[in-house]
VORO-777248 format. One record per atom (N, C-alpha, C): residue in one letter; x, y, z. Coordinates in steps of 0.02 Angstrom, whole numbers, plus 50000, padded with zeros to 5 digits. Atoms other than C-alpha are relative to their C-alpha. Layout:
residues N
aXYZ/...
end
This chain:
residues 406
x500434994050000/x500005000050000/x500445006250000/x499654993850026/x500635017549939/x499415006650056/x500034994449948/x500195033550043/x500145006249955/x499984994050019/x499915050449943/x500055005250020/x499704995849953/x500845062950025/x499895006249950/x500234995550035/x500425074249885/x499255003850022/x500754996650003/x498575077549906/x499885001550093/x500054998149927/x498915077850109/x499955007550018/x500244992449986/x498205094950202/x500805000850018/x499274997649965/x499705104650264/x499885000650063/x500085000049944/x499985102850447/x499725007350024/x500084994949990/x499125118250533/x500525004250055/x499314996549945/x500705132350627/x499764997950034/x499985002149936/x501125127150768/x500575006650054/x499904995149977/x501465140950898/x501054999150019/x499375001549973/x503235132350940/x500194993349938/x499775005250053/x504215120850813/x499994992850050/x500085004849958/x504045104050867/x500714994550010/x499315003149961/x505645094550976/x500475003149942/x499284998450021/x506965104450885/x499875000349916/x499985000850078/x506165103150693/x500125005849978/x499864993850008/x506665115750593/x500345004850012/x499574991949974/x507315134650607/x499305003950011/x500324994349982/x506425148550667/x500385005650024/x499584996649980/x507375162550685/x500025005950051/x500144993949958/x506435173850773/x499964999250083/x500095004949937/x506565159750933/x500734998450018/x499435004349977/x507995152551027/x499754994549999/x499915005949992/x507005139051053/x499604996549936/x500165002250040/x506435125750931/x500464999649944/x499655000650068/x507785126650818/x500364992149989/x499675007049989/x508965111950754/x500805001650030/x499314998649973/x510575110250835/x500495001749936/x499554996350044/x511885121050740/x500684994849974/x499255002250027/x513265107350733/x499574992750009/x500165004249995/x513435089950729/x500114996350075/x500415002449915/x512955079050902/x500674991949974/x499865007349976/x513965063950953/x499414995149971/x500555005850014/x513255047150899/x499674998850064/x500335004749942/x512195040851055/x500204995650021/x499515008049969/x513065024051038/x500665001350006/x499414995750001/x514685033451040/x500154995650082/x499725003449920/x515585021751193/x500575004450025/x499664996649984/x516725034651216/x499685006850040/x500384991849978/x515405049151268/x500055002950079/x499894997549915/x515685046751471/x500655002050000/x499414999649993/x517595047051456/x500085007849941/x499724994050033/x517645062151319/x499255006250064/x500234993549936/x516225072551456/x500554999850045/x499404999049958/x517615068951579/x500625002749968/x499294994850032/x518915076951470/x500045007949989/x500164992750016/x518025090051410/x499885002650066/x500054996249915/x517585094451596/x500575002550045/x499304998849951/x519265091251667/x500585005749964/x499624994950059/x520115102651505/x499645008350021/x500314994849987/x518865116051553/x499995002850091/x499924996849938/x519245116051743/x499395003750038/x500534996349957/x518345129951844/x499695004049937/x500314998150071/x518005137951680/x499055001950005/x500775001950003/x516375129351679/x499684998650059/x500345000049924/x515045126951815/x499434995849953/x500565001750035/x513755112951767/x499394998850047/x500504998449951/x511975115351845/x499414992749970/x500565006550031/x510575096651831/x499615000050031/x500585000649978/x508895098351857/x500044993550031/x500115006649983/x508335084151962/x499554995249939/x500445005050025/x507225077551826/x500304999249917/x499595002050039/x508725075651715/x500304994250002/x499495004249997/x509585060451655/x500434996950027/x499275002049945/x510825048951769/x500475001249954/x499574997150024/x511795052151625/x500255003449988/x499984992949987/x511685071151634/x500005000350056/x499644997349946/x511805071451815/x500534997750000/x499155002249987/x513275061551825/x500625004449995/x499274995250017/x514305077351764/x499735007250036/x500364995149964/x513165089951875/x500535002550058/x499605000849939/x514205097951989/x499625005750070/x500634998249960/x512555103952075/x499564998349973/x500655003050020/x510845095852065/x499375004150037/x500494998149962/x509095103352112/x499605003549960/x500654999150067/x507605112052054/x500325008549987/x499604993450046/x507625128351939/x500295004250050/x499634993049951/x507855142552062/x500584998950050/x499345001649927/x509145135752191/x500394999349931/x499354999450056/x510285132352018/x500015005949968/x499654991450048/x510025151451946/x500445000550050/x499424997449946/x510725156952119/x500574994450014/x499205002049976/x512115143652137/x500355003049949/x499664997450035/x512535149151974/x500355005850006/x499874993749976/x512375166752023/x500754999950071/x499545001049953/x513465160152166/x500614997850011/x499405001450046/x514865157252059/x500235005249948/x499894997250051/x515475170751988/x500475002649954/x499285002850045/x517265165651922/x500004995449953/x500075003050038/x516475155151826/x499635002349928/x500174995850060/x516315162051651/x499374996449954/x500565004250024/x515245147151577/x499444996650053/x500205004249945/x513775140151661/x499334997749956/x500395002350033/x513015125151577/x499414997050012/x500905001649960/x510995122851621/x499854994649978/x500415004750007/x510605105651606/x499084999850047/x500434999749978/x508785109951625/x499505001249938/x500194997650069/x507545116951516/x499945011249988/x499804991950008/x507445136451430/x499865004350050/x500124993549938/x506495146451571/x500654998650053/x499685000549943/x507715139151698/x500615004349976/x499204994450037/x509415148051570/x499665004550023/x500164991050021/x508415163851568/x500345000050062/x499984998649964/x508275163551750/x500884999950009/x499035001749987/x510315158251769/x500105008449965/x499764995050005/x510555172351659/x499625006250011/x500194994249962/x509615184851749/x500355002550061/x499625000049912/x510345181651920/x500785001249987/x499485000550012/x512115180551848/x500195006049970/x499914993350017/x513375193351797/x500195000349920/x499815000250069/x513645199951630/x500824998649961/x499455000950039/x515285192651619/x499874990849991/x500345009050009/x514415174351641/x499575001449939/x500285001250060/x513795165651478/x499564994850021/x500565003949984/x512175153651516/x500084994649933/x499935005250069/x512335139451389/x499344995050022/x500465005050013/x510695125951351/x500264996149957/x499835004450022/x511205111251296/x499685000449937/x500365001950047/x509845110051162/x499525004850003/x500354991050008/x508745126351121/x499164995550001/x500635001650009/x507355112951098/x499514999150068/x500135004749942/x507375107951280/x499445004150047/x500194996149969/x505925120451329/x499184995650054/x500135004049938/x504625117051460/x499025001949964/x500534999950046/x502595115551378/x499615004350062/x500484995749973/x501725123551527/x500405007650017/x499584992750033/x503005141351509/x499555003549930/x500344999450064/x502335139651340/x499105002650009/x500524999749968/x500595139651398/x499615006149985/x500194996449985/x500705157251426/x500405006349962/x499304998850060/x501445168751276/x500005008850014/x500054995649988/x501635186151312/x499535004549989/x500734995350024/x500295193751220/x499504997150018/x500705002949964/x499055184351279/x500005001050071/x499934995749936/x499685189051446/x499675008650010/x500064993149994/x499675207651409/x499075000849954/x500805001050008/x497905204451325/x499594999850046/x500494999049943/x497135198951472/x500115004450059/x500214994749960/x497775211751581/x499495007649967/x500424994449999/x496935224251472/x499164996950011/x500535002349982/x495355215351471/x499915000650096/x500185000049898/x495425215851675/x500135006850010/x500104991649993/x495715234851646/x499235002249978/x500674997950020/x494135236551537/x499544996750064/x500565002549955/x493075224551666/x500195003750082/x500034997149944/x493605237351796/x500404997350073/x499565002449926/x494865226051929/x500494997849981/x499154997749997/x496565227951876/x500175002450043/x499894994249923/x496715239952014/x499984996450063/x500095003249937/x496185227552126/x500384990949978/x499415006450006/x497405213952056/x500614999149994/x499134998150008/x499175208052073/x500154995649973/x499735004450023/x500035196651968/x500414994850054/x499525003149978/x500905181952045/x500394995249930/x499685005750080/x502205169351915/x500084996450015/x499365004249960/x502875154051966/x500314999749964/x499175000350013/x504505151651930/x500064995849918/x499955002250063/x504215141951767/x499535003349954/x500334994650057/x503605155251657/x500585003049967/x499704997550055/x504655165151513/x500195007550043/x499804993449969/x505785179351570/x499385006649965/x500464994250023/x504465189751474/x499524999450043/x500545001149951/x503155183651595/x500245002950052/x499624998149961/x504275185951726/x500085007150022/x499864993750013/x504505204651654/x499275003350008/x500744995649987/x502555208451651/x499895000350060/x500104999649933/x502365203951837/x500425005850028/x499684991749951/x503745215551895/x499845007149961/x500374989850006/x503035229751800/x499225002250016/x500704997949980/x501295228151854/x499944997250095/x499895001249916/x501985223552057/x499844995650012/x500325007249999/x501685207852052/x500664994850036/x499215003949981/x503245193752116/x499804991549968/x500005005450016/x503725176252087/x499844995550057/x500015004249950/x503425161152187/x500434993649959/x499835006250022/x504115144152173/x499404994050031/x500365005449967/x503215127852243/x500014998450072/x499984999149913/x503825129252404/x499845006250042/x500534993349955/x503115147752443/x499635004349959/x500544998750028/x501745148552351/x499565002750025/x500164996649981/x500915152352484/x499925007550026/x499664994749958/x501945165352563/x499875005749967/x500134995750063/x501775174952395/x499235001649993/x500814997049990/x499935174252392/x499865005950055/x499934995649966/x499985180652556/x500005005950002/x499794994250016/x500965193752507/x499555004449967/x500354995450040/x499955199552362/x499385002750019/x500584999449986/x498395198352435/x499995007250067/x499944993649952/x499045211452575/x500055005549965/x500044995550053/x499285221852418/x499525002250003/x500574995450013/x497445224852401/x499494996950042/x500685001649956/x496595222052552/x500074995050054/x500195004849990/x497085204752602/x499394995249999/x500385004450010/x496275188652609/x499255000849995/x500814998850003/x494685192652685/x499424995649985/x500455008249994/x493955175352722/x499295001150024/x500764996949939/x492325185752832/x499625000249929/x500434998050061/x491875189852633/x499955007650000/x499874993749982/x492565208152668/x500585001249937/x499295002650039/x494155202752541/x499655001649931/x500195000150077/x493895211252354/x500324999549955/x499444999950050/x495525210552295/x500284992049983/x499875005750036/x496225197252176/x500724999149975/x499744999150021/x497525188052097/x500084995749964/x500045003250053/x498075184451934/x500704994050016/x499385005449989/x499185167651945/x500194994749940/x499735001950058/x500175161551789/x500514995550034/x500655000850051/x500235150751713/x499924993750007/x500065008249990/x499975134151815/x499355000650040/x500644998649975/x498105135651857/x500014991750075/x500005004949945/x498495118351974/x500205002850073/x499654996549929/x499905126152098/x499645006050012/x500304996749960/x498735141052100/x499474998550050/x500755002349974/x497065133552140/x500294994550068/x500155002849942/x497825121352267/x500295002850077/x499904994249955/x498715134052355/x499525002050050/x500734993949996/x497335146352371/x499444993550048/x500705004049936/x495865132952438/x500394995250041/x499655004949959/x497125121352532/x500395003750045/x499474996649943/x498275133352616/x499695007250025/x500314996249984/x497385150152619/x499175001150007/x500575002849979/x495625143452646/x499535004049952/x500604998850074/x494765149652489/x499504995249981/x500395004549996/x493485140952419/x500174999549922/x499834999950066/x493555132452232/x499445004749953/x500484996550015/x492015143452200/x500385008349983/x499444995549992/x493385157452236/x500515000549933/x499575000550054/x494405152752089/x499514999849929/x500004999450092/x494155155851887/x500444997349968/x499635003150045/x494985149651745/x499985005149952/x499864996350076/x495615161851607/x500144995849949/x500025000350043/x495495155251448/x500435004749930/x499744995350052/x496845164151316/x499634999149937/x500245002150051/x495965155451187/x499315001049973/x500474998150001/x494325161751213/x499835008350001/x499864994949999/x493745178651193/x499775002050081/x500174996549937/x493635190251376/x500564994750033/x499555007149983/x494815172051428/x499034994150029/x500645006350010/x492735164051416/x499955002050098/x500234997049923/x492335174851588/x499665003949971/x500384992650025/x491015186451586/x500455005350082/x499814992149954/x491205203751704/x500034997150070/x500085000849924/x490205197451858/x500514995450008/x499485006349974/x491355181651850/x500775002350031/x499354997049992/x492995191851864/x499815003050057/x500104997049935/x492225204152015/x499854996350062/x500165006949949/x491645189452106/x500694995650024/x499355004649986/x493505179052079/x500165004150054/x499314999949975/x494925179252197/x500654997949984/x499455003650036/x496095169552100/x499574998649909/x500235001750105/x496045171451903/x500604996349983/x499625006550012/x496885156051873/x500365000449916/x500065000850071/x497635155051692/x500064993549987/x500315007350024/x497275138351590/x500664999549968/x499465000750012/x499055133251599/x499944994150049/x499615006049944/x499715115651679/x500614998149975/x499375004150010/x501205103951678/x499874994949961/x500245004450027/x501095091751553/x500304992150069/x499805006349964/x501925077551672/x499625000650068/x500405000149933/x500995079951855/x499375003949970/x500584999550016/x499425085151749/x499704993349984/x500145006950036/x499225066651702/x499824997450033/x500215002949961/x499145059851865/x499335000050019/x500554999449992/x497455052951915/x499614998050059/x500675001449911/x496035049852068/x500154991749985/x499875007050016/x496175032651985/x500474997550004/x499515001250001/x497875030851971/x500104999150110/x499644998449914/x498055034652198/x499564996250026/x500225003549965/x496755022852230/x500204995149972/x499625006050018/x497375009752116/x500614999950039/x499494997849974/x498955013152211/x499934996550073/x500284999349918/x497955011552401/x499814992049981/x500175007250006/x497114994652332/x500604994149987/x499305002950029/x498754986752252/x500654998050056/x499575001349969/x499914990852398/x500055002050064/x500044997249949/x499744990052566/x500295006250054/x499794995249949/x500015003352700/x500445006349969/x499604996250056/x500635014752555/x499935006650004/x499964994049992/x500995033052561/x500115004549916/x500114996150068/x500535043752408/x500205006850016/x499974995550012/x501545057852401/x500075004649924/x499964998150056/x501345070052255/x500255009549980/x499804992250021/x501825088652171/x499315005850001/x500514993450012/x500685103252195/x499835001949918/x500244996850061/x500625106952003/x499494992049984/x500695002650029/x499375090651999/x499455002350009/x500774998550008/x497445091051989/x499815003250087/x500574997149924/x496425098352154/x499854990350028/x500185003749982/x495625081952146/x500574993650059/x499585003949989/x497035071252155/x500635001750070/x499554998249957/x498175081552273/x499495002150071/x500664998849961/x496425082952394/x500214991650031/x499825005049990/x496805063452392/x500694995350003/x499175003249974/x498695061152440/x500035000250055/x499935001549911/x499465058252623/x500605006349985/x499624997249996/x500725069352557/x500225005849942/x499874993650073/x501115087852437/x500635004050008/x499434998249997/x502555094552401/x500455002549942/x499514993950073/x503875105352276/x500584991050007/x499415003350020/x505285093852220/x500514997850058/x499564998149934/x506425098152363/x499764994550060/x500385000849968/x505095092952471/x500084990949999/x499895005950040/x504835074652387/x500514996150016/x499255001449995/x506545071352411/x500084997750081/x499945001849920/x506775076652596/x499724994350042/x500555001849950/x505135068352670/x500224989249963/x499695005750024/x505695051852555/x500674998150049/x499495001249975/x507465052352633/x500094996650083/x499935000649936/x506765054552813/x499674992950007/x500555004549980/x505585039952815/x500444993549996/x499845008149978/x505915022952894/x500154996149945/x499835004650026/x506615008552819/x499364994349992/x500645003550034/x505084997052726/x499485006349993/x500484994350022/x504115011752697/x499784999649928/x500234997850075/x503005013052536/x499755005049966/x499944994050021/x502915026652431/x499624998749931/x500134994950070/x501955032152273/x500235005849988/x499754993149991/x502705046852204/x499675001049938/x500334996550057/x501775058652072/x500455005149994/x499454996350034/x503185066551994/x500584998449929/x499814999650063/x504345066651847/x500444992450017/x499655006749962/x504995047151835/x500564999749977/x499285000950009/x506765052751793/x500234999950094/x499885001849933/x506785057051977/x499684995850030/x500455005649966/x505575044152047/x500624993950009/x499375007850026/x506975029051955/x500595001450067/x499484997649961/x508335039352069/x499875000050075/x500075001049922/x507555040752222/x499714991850000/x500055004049992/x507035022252212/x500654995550001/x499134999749994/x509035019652181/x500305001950049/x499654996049968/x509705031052322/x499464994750056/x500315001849951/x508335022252436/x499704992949989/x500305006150018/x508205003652404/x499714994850074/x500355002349928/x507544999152597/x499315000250002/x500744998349989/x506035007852557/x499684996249913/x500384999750056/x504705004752417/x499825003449962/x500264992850010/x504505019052300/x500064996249906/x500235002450059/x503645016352141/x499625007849984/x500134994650033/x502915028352008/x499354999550003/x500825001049971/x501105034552040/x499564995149928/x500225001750067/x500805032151842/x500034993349980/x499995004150017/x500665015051783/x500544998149923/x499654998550068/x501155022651600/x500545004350017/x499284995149971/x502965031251596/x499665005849992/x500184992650005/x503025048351593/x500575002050010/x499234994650002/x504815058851561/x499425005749975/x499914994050030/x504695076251546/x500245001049933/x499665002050048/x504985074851373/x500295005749961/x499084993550013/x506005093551335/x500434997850031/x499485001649934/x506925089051507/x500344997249954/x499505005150022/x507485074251423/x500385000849927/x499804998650044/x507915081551264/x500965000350010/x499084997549951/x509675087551381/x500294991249996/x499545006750000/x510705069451334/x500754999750009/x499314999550030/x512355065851341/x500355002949957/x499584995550045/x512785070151173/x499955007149986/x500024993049991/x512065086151173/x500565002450070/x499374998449933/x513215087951364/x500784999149946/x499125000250022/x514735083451267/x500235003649949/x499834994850042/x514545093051129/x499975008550020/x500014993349967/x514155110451234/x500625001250004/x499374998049988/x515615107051317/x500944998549949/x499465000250034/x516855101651189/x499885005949958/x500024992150058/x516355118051090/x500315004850064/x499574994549969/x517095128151239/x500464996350002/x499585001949996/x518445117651262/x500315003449912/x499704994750080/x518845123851045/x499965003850010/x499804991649996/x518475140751103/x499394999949970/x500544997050026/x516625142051024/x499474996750050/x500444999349963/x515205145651139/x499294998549972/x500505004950036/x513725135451079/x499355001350056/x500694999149967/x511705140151123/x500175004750069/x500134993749926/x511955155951238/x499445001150022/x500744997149981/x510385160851332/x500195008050007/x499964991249968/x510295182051342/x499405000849991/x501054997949985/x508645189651396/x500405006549989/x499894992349996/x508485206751349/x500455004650066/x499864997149934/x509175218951481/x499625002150000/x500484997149963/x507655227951491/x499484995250024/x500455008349964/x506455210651522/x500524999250030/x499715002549955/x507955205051622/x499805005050073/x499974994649948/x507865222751731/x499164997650022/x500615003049965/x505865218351758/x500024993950021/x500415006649985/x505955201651773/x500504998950093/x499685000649930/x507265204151928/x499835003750048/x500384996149981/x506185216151993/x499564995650041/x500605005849973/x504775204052020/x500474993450055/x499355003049990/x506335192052074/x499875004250075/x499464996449930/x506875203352216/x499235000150039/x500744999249998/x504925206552260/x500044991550047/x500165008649948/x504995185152318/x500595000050030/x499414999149965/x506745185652387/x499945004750075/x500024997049906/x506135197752526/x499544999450025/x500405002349963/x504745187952581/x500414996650029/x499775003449931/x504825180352748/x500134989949978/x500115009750019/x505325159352747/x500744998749932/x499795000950041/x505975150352616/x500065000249936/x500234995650044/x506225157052453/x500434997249954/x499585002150029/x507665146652368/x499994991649978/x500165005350027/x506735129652347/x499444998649969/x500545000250025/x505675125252215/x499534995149996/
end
């Protein structure tokens, strides 16, 4: 059988090129890699990263998401989630290269925090993160005017979390808004909400806020930690016109949620944590705040990355664990902790699949291009989006608590 690729429709644009196809020039990300990549089967690829690492000295500084590769951490010479690696980076600042095994928002952030004599390098320009994407600047700056015309802009503050686009990043600190991460999510609400009024649980509370662009970590925040109700929360819609709110719906919110998630802890299901409870006895379901309401309503345990880790580490020997999180780290902490039981909540895999874009050969080729002397996939954010987006930055940095784990 033959297949007429002639009379086929043409795929319809796609807002982002898809894993690396193509050029686009007007993007860092989505492009194809500029040179050629190590083979994969290349048996030499651990022993030439150790060359190129040890040739490059202090030079270089390499930063690995946790939900990277054992083969990409293995050359990490710090591991953890985005924001604690801008500032180690930042916390290095003899080091002229500093290579982000992570995905694109996490470079920006590196090269925000860092000085302009540090160069931010991404392994792979493709390696970007789908709920960042989510939320594209103009559709941002769209719906704040729409919340100007419906009259409560005035009475709203932006919050970001930490995985949004230095341009996102940049609208919050110019309309007073700050960042959060997963671990003070709350603290940040908090904050904003003292902006215009506070909480105001009596039903005295009129002020709102807009929270990009993971409508999960906002909403479970907000009714789980600051005692909102889900009646309390909206959903913006970019895709709809007004974001598919009418007026009263916006004066009534407290949280205008935008219709942004994670593709990997959006997956997890109510089904999946009782299959889990039936399957294995005396079992402890801990999971990530960017899942569902439902599902994170029905865990023993919620938590940022950081978090996950710790509360895993502390727990007794035979302990069982579900974890709802990315199963590059799940495999690792079931590795680092083979006393206990720790299995993946999902039945079906699930990688972060930009994350994992960051491989070996992309690591070995970054760094053998500085080792020749050519600086391969720089991240630079504007300086004027850099100047807002560290704005908003400094804004979560001087809240009270912890502010450096995500």
């Amino acid at each position: 059988m033959t297949t007429d690729t002639h009379s086929a429709p043409a795929p319809a644009p796609l807002p982002l090129l898809v894993l690396g196809q193509g050029t686009d020039l007007h993007t860092e990300r989505g492009v194809e890699c500029p040179g050629d990549l190590p083979a994969p089967s290349d048996p030499d690829l651990v022993e030439r990263a150790r060359a190129a690492k040890a040739a490059l000295g202090d030079r270089v500084f390499v930063l690995g998401h946790h939900y990277q590769r054992d083969e990409v951490i293995e050359f990490a010479d710090v591991t953890g989630d985005s924001f604690k690696l801008a500032r180690d980076a930042a916390a290095r600042p003899d080091a002229p290269y500093i290579v982000f095994c992570g995905v694109h928002f996490m470079a920006e952030s590196a090269d925000i925090l860092t000085s302009d004599e540090q160069t931010v390098i991404l392994p792979d320009l493709a390696a970007g993160c789908s709920m960042a994407d989510m939320a594209a600047i103009a559709q941002v700056e769209d719906c704040w005017e729409q919340l100007e015309a419906a009259g409560v802009a005035g009475q709203t503050v932006p919050v970001t979390y930490m995985n949004s686009s230095a341009a996102i990043k940049a609208f919050t600190g110019r309309h007073g808004g700050t960042i959060c991460t997963s671990s003070n999510a709350r603290t940040a609400l908090d904050w904003a909400f003292e902006q215009v009024g506070g909480v105001g649980l009596d039903g005295t509370g009129t002020g709102k806020v807009l929270f990009l662009p993971d409508q999960h970590l906002g909403r479970n925040t907000a009714v789980r930690e600051l005692g909102l109700s889900l009646g309390d929360c909206v959903v913006w819609d970019p895709h709809r016109p007004n974001g598919g709110l009418t007026r009263q719906q916006l004066e009534d919110a407290r949280m205008i949620l935008w219709r942004g998630h994670c593709s990997v802890h959006g997956r997890f299901s109510v089904d999946a944590v009782e299959a889990a409870r039936r399957e294995i006895p005396g079992v402890k379901v801990i999971v990530h705040p960017e899942c569902q309401y439902e599902v994170v309503e029905r865990a023993d345990e919620v938590g940022s990355t950081e978090k996950i880790i710790q509360t895993i580490a502390a727990a007794p020997a035979g302990t069982s664990w579900v974890v709802g999180t990315e199963l590059n780290l799940v495999r690792r902490l079931a590795q680092q902790f083979p006393e206990q039981r720790i299995a993946f909540l999902e039945k079906n895999v699930c990688y972060c699949s930009t994350m994992n874009r960051i491989d070996l050969p992309h690591l070995v080729w970054a760094l053998e291009s500085l080792v020749d002397g050519r600086v391969v996939n720089p991240i630079h954010v504007d300086p004027a989006v850099a100047a807002d987006a560290r704005a908003a930055l400094d804004r979560m940095l001087a809240l009270p608590g912890t502010t450096h784990k995500d």
